[in-house]
VOMARZA-827249 format. One record per residue (C-alpha): y, x, z. Coordinates in nm, 4 decimals. Layout:
REM residues N
<<Y; X; Z>>
...
REM end
This chain:
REM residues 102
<<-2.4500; 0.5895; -1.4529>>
<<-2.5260; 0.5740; -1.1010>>
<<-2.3575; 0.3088; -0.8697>>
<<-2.3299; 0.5084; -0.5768>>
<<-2.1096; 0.8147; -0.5172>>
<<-2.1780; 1.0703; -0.2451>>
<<-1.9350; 1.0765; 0.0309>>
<<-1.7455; 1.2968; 0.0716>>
<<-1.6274; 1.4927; 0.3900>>
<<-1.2494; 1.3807; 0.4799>>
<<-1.0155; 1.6115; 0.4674>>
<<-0.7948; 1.6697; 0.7836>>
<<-0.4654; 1.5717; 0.6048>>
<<-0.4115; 1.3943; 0.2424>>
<<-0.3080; 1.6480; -0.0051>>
<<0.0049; 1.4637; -0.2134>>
<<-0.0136; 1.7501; -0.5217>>
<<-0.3410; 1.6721; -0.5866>>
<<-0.4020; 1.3737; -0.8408>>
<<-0.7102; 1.1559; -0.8238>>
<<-0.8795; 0.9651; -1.0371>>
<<-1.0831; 0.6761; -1.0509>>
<<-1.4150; 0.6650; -1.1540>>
<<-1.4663; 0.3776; -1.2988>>
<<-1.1808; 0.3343; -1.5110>>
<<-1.0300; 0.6820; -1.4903>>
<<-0.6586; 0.5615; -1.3970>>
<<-0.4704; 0.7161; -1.1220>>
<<-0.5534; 0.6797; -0.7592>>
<<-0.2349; 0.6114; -0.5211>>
<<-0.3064; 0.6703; -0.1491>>
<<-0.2759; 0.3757; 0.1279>>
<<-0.3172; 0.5209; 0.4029>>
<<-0.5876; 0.5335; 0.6728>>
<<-0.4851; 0.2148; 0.8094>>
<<-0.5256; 0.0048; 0.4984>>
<<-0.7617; -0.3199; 0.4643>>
<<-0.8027; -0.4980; 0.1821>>
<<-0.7706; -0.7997; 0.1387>>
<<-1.0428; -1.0550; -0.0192>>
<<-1.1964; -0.9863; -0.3281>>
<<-1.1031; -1.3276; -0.4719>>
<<-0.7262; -1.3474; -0.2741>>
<<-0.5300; -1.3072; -0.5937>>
<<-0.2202; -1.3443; -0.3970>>
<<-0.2853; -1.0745; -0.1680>>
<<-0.3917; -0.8378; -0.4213>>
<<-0.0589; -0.9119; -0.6161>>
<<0.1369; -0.8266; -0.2525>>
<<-0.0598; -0.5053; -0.2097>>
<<0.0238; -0.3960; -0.5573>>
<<0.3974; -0.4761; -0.5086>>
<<0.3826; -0.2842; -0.1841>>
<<0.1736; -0.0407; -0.3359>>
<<0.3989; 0.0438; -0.6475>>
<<0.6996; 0.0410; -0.3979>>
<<0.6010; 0.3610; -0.2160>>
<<0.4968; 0.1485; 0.0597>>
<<0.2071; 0.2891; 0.2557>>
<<-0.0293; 0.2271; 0.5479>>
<<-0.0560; 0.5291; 0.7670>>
<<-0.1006; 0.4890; 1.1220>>
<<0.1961; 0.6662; 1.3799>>
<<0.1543; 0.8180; 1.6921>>
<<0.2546; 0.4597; 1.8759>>
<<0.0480; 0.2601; 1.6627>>
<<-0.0388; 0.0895; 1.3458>>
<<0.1400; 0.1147; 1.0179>>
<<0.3899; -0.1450; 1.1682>>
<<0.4393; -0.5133; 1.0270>>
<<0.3891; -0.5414; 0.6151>>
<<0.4575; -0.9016; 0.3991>>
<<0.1739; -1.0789; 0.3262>>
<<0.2555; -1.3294; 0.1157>>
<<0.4317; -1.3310; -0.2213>>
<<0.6984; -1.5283; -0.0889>>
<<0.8039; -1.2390; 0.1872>>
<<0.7454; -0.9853; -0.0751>>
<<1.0781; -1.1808; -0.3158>>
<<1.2427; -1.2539; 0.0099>>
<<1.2751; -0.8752; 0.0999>>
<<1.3216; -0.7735; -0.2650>>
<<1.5998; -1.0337; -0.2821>>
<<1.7305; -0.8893; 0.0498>>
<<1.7444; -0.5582; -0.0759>>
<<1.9186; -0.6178; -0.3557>>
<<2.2117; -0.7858; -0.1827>>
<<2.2332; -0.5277; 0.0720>>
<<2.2019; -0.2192; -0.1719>>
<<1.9314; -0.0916; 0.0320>>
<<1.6194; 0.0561; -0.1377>>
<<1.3024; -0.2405; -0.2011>>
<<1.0552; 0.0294; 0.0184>>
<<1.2668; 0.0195; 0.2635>>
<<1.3205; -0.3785; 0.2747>>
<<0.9526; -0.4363; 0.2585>>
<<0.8755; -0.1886; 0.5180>>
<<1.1075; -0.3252; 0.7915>>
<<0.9802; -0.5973; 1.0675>>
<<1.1892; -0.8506; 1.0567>>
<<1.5116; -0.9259; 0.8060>>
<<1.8441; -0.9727; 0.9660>>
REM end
């Protein structure tokens, strides 16, 4: 099995009905965004924050103005937000995508 796969050309906009695959381990493929970076390979914390994000719908696509806008980083924002949004009965995407808490 080769290594290596061949690029290939990007398409001009992500198409959401079409399911990927990985090929290494075959599981599904969710989208970041083009603005993602990951983090270290050996940052177990910051892999665990990316999944959490991740899983929550949260994504990292750039707007017109910018950047994909501020994201936790740490475990510890990631239960502080969660926490906040379930006292405030708002949805844990949206908690984890705002900038600051109130």
């Amino acid at each position: 099995m080769r290594s290596s796969l061949r690029p290939m050309p990007a398409p001009q906009w992500y198409d959401r009905a079409r399911h990927r695959t990985c090929p290494g381990c075959a599981g599904p493929l969710i989208h970041a965004g083009s603005a993602f970076a990951a983090p270290r390979r050996r940052d177990v914390a910051g892999w665990r924050t990316l999944a959490v994000l991740l899983n929550a719908g949260v994504g990292f696509h750039k707007s017109c103005c910018g950047g994909p806008g501020e994201r936790p980083r740490t475990l510890r924002e990631v239960r502080e937000r969660v926490a906040y949004a379930r006292r405030g009965g708002t949805s844990v995407a949206t908690a984890l995508g705002q900038r600051n808490l109130p």
